[in-house]
N, C-alpha and C positions, 0 to 999 in steps of 0.2 A: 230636447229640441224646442226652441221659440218658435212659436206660429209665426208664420208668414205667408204673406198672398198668393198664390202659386201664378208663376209670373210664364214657366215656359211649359210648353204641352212638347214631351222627350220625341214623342212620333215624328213630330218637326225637323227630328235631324236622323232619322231615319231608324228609331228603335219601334221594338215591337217585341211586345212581352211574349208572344205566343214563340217567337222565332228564339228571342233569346234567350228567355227565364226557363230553361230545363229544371229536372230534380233537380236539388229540391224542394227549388223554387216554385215549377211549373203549375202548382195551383194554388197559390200563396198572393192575396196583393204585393202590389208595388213597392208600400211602403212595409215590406217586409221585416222580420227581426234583422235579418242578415244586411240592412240597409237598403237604402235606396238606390234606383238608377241612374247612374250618369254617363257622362259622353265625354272621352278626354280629347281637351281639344287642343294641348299644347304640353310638350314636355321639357322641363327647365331642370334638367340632373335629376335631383329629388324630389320635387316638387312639379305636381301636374295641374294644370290648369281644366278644369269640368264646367261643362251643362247641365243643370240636374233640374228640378221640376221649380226648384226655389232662385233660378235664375244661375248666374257666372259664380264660380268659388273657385276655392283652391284645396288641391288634398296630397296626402304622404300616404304611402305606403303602411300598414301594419306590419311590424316587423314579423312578427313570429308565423305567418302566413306566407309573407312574401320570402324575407330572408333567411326562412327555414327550409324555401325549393316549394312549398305546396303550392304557390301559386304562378302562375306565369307571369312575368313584367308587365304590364300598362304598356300602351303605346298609341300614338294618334290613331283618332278613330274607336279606340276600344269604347266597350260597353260595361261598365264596371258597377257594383254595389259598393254604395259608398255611407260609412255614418256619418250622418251630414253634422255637423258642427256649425251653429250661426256666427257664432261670435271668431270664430280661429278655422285654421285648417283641420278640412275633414279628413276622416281616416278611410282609405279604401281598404277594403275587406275582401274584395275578390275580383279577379277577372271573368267578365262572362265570355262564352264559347263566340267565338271569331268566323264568321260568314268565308270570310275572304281576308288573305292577309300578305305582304310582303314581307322577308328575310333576308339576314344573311347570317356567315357567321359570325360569331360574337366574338369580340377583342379580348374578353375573357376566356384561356382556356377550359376553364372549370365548365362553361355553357358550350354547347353545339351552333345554338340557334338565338336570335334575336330579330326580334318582329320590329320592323320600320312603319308602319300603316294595316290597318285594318279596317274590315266592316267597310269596305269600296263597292262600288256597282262595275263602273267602269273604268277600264284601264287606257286613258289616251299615250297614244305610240306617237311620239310626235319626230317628223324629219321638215328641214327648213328645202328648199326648193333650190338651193346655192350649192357650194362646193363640201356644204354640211349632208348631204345627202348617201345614204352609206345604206348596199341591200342586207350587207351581213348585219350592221347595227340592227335593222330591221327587226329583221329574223333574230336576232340577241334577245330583242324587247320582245318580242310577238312570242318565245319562250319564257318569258317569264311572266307574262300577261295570263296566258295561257293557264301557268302551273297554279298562280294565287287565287283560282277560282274564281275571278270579276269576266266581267263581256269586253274585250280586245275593241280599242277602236283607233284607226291609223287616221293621222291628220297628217296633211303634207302643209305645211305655212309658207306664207312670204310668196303667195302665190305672182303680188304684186311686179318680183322682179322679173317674172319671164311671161315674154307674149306668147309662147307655146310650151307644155308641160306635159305634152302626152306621153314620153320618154319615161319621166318621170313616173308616171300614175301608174301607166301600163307594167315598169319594173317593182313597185310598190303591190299592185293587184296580182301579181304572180307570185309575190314571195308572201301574200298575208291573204290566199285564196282564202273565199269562206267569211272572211272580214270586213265591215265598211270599211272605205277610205276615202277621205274629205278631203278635198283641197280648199285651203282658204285664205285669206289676207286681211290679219288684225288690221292693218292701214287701210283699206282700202270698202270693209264689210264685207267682202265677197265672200258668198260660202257660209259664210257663219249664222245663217237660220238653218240651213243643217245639224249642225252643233247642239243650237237652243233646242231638240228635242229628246239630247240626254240629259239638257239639266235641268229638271223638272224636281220641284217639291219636295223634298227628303231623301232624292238621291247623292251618291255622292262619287265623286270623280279623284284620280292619281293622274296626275301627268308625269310620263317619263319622258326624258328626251334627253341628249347631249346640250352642253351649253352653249346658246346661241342659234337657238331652233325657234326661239321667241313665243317660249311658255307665257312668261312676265305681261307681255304686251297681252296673246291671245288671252290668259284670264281676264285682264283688265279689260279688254274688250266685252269677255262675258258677262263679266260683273256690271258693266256700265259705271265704270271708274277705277279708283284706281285705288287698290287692294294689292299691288303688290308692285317692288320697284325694279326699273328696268333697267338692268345693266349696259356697261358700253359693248359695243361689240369690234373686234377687229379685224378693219378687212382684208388683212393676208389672208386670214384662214378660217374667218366671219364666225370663229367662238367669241364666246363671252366669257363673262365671271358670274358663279353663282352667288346668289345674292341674299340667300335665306340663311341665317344663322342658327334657326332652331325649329324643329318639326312643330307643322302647325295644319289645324282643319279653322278654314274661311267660308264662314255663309255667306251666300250674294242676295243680294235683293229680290232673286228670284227665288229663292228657298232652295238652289241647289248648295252643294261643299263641294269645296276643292280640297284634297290632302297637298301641301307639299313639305320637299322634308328633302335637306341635305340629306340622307343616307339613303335616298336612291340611286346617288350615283355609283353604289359602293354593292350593289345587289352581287352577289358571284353567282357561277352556274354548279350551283349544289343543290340535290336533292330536287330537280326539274325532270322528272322522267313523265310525269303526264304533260308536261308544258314540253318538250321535247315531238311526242307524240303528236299532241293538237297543232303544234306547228308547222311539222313536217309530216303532216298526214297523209301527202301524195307520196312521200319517201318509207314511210310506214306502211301503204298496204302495200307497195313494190315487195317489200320484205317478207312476205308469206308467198311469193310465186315462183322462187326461184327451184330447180328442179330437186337441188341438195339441200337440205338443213339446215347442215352446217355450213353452206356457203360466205367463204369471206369475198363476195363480189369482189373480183382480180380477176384471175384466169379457168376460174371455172367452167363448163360450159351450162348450159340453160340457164345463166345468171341474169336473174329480170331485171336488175339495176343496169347491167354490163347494157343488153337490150334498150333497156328505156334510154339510155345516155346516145346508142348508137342511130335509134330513129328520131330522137329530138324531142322525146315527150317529157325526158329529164335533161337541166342542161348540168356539166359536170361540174361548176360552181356552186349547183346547189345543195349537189352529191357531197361535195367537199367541205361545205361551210357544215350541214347536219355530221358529217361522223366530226369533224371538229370541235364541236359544240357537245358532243357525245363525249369525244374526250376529255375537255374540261372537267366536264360535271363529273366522270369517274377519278379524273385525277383530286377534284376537290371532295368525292367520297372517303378517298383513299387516303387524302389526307388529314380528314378529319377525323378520320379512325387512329390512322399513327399520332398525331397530336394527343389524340385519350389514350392510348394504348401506351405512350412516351411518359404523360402526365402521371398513368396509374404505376409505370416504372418508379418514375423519379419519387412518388409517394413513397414508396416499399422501402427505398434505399435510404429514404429519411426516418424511416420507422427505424427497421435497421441500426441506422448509425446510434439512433437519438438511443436504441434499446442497449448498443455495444458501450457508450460512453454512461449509462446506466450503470450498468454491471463494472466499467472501470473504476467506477467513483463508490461501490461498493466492496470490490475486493482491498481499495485505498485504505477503507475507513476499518475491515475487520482486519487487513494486516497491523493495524497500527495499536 
């Protein structure tokens, strides 16, 4: 390694060797054999873009680590040991242990899982105050906020276009009980000193939202310029186009990040049984009062769902979107098991073949 100045202090973007350098690293400096710390801030196929202590670089994968399964993929946000390379692209050597992290699955059957963002604090839920406004979307995001282990925070935007929004707020605070929710208006400032006090100095922020909830505008707001471009929107049915070509972490002037990243719109409801939980936590402790066990709340009696829907304390919307959401997520267990279970078939059958046209091409050669 060429010496060089040490240009960026890693805490700045929100590392911390106590938190992330486990065995067996954990009582090892920084600049360890196993490489240095970096922050990936951008993923371009093969090639990841890092923060490391020697300032902006670039690095690839070590194969025999990475593309022999022992290590988990890079993804924005991660915390990775890297050997840094001056002069060319560095080699990352490892993935460090993930805080907090978004999924889905992976386009490859051969993987289950793939991480779109990591190492977040907070998860902004964002709905636009128009006819983009949706409780189930909601409650969609607020389970999966929930499951990546970040702190949930509901922003309602575009406060601008209505001079009364309590409709709104009040159907918002009912479905993300437990949750801030901020109304605000990129156009107009309002609201938004509320905001500036999760983006404080090394933390770092995921915006989810459908498109045309006016993510674009709000960061650039945050940021105090303009970091990111803002699509058209249309007003039949006030979406947009998303506008981000490749996962990326943005530091603001304020020293917070923002993650954003085409593949949140693509999150599915798989493997969310805590984020399921912390969601529907008024629907969850209902489920331990009913008189039967086994109760499939229908026609049972002492059924404290049945109850809570018939005095108003649950309404059946909400009843209905939770086992909905339930279902999903089993249905995508389900199916991610037949996908490996089909995969490890179709394996067998090629073994199989490959071992019968084997033996073909040797009883060829000793009849002959």
């Amino acid at each position: 390694m060429n010496e060089k100045t040490v240009k960026i202090n890693l805490e700045n973007y929100g590392f911390s060797a106590a938190l992330f350098l486990k065995e067996p690293w954990g009582n090892e400096p920084l600049s360890s054999p196993a490489g240095i710390p970096a922050r990936v801030t951008a993923v371009h196929r093969e090639r990841y873009a890092l923060v490391c202590e020697y300032g902006e670089t670039w690095g690839r994968l070590k194969g025999k680590e990475y593309y022999g399964g022992l290590e988990e993929y890079p993804t924005v946000g991660d915390f990775v040991l890297a050997d840094y390379i001056d002069a060319g692209d560095s080699r990352i050597v490892r993935t460090l242990p993930r805080r907090t992290f978004f999924s889905r699955r992976d386009p490859d059957p051969g993987r289950q899982m793939q991480a779109v963002a990591a190492n977040f604090d907070y998860v902004f839920i964002m709905q636009s105050l128009n006819q983009n406004f949706s409780t189930a979307r909601l409650e969609r995001y607020l389970t999966l906020g929930w499951q990546s282990g970040a702190e949930p925070v509901v922003v309602l935007t575009k406060a601008d276009l209505l001079s009364d929004y309590g409709e709104y707020l009040r159907a918002a605070q009912t479905a993300a009980a437990g949750v801030p929710v901020h109304v605000v208006s990129a156009l107009t400032g309002a609201g938004m000193e509320a905001l500036s006090e999760y983006m404080k100095p090394g933390r770092t922020a995921v915006f989810l939202g459908s498109s045309g909830v006016g993510k674009s505008s709000l960061v650039n707001a945050l940021a105090g310029e303009e970091v990111m471009s803002v699509g058209e929107i249309r007003q039949e049915d006030g979406r947009g186009r998303h506008t981000t070509t490749h996962r990326q972490l943005v530091m603001l002037k304020s020293g917070a990040m923002i993650i954003d990243t085409p593949g949140m719109r693509e999150l599915g409801m798989w493997d969310v049984s805590e984020g399921l939980g912390e969601a529907f936590s008024d629907v969850e402790a209902l489920l331990g009062r009913c008189r039967f066990r086994n109760c499939r709340h229908r026609t049972e009696p002492g059924c404290a769902i049945k109850e809570a829907i018939e005095n108003g304390a649950l309404s059946p919307g909400r009843w209905e979107r939770c086992q909905k959401l339930k279902g999903e997520a089993k249905y995508s267990d389900d199916k991610t098991a037949y996908l490996l279970k089909r995969q490890k078939i179709h394996k067998q059958m090629a073994r199989m073949s490959r071992q019968k046209r084997t033996a073909e091409r040797r009883n060829r050669v000793d009849g002959q």
